[in-house]
N, C-alpha and C positions, 0 to 999 in steps of 0.2 A: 504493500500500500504506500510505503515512502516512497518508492523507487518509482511508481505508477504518478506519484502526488509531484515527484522531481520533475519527472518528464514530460508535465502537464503546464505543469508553470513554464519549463522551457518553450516547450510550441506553443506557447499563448503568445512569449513575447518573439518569440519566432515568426510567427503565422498571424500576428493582430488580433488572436480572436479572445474576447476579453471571456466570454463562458469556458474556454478551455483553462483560464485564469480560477473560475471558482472552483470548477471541477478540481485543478489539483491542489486548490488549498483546502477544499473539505476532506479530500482524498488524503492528503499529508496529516493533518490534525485528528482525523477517528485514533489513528495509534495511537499517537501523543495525549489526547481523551481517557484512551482505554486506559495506561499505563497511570495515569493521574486518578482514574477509577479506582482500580484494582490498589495503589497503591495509600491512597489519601484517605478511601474510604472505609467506616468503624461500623461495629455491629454496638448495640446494645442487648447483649445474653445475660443471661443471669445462668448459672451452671452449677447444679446440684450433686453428688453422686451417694451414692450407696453399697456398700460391698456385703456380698454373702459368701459364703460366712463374713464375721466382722473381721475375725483375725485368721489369716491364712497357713496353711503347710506348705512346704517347700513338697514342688509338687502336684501340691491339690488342683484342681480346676476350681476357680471362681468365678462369679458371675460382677459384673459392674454395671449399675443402672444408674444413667446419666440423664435426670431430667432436666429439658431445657426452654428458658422462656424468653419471648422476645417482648423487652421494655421500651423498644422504639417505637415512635407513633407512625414510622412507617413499615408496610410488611417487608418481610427479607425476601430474597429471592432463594431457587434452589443450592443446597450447596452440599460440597463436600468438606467430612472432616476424619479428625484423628484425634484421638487420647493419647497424651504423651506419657511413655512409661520407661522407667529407665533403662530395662534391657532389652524392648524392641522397638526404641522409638523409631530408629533410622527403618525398620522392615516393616512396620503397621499398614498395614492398605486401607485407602480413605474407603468411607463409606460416603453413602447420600444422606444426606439431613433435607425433610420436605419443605417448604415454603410456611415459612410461622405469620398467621396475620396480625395484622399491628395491634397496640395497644391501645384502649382506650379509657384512661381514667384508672381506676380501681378494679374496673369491673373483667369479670373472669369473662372472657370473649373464643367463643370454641374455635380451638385452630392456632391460638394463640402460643400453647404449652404442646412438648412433644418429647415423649421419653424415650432414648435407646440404649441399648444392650449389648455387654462385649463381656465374653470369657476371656480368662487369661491366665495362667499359669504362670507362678514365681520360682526359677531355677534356683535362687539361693535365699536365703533367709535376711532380715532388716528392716530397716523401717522403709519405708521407699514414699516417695513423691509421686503421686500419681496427678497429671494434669501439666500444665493445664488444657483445655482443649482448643484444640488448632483446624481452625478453619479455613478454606478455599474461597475466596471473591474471585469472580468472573464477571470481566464487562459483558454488556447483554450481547454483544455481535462476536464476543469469544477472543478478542485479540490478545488480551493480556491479563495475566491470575495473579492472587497475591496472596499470602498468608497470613492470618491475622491472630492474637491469642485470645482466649475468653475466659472466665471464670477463674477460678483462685485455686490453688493444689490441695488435694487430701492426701491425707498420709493413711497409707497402707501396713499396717503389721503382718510381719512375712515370720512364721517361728520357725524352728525344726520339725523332720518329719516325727512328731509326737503320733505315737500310737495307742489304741484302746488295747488296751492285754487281756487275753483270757485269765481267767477262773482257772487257777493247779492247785487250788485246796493249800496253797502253802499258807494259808493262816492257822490251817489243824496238823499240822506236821509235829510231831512228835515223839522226842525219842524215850521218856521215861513216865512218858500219861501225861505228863503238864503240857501247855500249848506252849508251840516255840517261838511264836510273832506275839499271843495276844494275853499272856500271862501275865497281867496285871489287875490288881484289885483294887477297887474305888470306891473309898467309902466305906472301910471295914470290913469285920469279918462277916457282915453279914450278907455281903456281895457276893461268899463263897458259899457253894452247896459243897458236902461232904460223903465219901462212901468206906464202905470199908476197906483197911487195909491189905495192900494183895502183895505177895511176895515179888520182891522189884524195886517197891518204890521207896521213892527217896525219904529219908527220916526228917529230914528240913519242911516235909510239905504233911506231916504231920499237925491235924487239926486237935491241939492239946483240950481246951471245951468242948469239943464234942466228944473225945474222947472218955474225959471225965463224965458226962453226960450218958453215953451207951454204954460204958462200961467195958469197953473193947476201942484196940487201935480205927483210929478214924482221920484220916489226911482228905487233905483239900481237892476237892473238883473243880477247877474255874472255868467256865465259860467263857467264849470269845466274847470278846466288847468292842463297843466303837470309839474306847479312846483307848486303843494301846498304843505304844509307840513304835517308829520306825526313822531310821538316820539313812539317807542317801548319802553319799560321798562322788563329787564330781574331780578329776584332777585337772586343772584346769592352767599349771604349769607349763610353759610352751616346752620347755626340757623334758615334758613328758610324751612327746609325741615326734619322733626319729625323721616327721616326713614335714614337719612345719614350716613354712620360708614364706617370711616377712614381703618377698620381691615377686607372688605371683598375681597373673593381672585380677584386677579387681573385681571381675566376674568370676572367680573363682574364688572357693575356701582357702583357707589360710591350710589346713589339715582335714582331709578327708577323714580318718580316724577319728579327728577330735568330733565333726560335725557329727557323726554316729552316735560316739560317746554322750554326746550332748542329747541328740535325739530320743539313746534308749534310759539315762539319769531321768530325762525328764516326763518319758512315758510311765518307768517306775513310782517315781515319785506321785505323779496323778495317778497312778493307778490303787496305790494305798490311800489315797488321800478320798478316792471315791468309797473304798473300802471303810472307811471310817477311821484310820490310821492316823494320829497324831505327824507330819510326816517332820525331820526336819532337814532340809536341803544345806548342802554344807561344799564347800569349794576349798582347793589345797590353797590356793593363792588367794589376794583380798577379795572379800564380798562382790560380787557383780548383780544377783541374782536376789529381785524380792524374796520373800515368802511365797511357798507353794498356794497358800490361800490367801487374800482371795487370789484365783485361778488367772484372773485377766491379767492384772499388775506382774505375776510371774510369768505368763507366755509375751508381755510384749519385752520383759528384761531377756528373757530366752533369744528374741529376737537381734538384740544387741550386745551379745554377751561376746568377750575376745579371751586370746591365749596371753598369760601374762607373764612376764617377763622373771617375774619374783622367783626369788631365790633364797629366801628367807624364812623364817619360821612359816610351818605350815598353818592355814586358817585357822582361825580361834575355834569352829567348830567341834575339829578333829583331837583339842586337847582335851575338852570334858570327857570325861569315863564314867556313866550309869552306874557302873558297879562301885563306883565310891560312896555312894549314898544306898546303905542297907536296908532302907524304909523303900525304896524304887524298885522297883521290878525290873529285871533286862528285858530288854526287845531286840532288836534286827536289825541288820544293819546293810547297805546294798553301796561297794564299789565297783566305780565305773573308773577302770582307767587302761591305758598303752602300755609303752616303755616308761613309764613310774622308775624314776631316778630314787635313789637311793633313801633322801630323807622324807619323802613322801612314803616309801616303803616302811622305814623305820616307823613312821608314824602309824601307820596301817597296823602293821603285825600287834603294837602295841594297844591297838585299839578291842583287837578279837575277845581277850579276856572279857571286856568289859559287857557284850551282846549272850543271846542264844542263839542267834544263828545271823551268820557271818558270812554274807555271798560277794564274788570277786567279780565283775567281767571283764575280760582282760580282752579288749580288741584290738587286732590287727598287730599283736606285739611284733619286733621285729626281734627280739631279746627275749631270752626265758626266764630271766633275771625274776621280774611281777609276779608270773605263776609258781616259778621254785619258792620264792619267800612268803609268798602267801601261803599257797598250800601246806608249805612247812609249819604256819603260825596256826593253821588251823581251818581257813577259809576254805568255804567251798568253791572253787575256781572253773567258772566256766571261761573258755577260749570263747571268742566271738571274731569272724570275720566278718569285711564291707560286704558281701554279696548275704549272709546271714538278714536276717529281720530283728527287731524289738520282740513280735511275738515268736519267734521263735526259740529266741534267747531267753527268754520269760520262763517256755516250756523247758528247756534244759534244765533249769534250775533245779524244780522238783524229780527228773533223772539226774543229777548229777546228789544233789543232797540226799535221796535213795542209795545211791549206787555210796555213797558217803558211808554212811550208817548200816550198812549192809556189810560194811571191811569189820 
């Protein structure tokens, strides 16, 4: 159209003829129009979204509903757009957005609001920016497009692949009649039911009133409860993971292991916690990590949780020991860790006395170092590899604490 609009004006003054003069200056300026169009001109949107779920798995398929309203008193035309998202913004293929008619006043005007809909899958875990949404102007004869932004970003919580864990009865596991997770009494002796004594049992769970009372040996029954306790253990040391580097690109995990790690602590941890388990979440290196409950505050810290550097005493959590306090009942206790360097091990092994039952998951070690010294301290040690699941690691447990007790 310039080059048509050039050579229009040329043979005007060429040729005398003054219409071949307007021909190529309207011919010359549509572009210039269009470009000034596309370029100069703004929408008035207003841009809502909604995510389902609210908080995402690495993974999952989500859904995003984007409702959008046009505040301009004049209507829009057709357009195309895109949601900007950090890991496929550059590969998004626009869609159509239909024609919103104008606004008038306060009043709800049908045609005016128009909701749409996009899945999306988050390859890695974080908080992410989602937005804002980017729209295509086209002048009406098509010569020249522009992109323009609208609406304000929401932030997306992306956690790890947390999983729902079956049911392996490891709350009634037992090796000497008492329960090994939920052996705690609340509230006295009269929280305990009592039966008679059977050749076996321990003299310590001897119930001395009822005894006096029946006239014969009578030890304690406890019932599972929904406030026993349980200690997860995350190691969260970058020296604990042999594959970690600080230098790979940013779409990628820092440690494939550790991300596991991370996934199956935190599937365990909700998984007692649904259970009624007092749970309490505990990391080698400084605190990163709310409380397990409430649930949301801990899946969006899961979200942004990293490998730390520390090298220094292990987290405050790992030095309390239950069994110093003789009024306490032990409970359970679930490590998650790699190649676990040495004072992290120390801390661990020391920890076993303190529980009734003592599980290790040692993923992806590249080192025997973890499973020899745990095993040695007493732990029941499951191996887990990346191509393994959470529930399946879940199951191994009650096979491996079996096969444990069965030596």
């Amino acid at each position: 159209m310039l080059a048509v609009g050039a050579a229009s004006i040329v043979a005007a003054y060429l040729a005398h003829r003054p219409e071949l003069l307007y021909l190529g200056s309207l011919t010359a300026l549509l572009p210039v129009i269009a470009v000034a169009f596309a370029r100069f001109r703004r929408l008035r949107l207003d841009v809502a979204r909604s995510f389902a779920p609210e908080i995402l798995s690495v993974g999952e398929p989500g859904r995003v509903d984007v409702e959008i309203v046009n505040l301009a008193p004049t209507p829009t035309p057709e357009l195309e757009w895109t949601d900007t998202r950090p890991w496929t913004a550059r590969t998004a293929r626009p869609r159509y957005l239909t024609a919103l008619t104008a606004r008038r006043g306060r009043l709800v005007v049908p045609g005016n609001t128009t909701t749409v809909a996009y899945e999306l899958t988050a390859p890695r875990r974080g908080i992410f920016e989602i937005g804002p949404l980017r729209v295509v102007i086209a002048d009406p004869f098509g010569f020249a497009t522009g992109q323009v932004s609208v609406g304000e970003r929401d932030l997306l919580v992306v956690t790890p692949d947390v999983r729902e864990l079956p049911d392996t009865g490891l709350a009634i596991l037992s090796s000497d009649g008492a329960s090994m997770l939920v052996r705690r009494a609340i509230g006295g002796d009269d929280d305990l039911s009592t039966r008679e004594y059977r050749t076996g049992d321990a003299m310590r769970r001897v119930h001395w009133k009822a005894t006096a009372r029946h006239g014969e040996l009578m030890v304690r029954q406890e019932e599972p409860r929904s406030h026993a306790e349980a200690r997860v253990i995350l190691d969260t040391r970058r020296s604990g993971f042999a594959d970690a580097d600080l230098f790979r690109h940013r779409d990628e995990p820092e440690s494939d292991p550790f991300e596991f790690a991370l996934a199956l602590a935190a599937s365990v941890a909700l998984h007692l916690a649904r259970g009624g388990f007092a749970v309490e979440f505990v990391e080698t290196a400084q605190r990163q990590l709310a409380p397990v409950v409430p649930v949301a505050s801990f899946l969006r810290t899961l979200a942004t949780i990293e490998l730390s550097e520390s090298t220094g005493a292990t987290g405050g959590g790992l030095a309390a020991d239950p069994s110093s306090n003789r009024n306490r009942a032990r409970g359970s206790v679930f490590a998650v860790v790699s190649d676990a360097d040495p004072a992290t091990l120390e801390h661990l092994v020391s920890q076993r006395a303190g529980f009734d039952l003592a599980v290790a998951f040692i993923v992806h070690a590249r080192h025997p170092l973890a499973l020899e010294a745990l095993s040695n301290a007493g732990w029941t040690c499951v191996p887990v590899g990346l191509d393994d699941t959470p529930e399946g690691a879940w199951r191994a447990v009650a096979l491996a604490h079996g096969a444990r007790h069965a030596r």
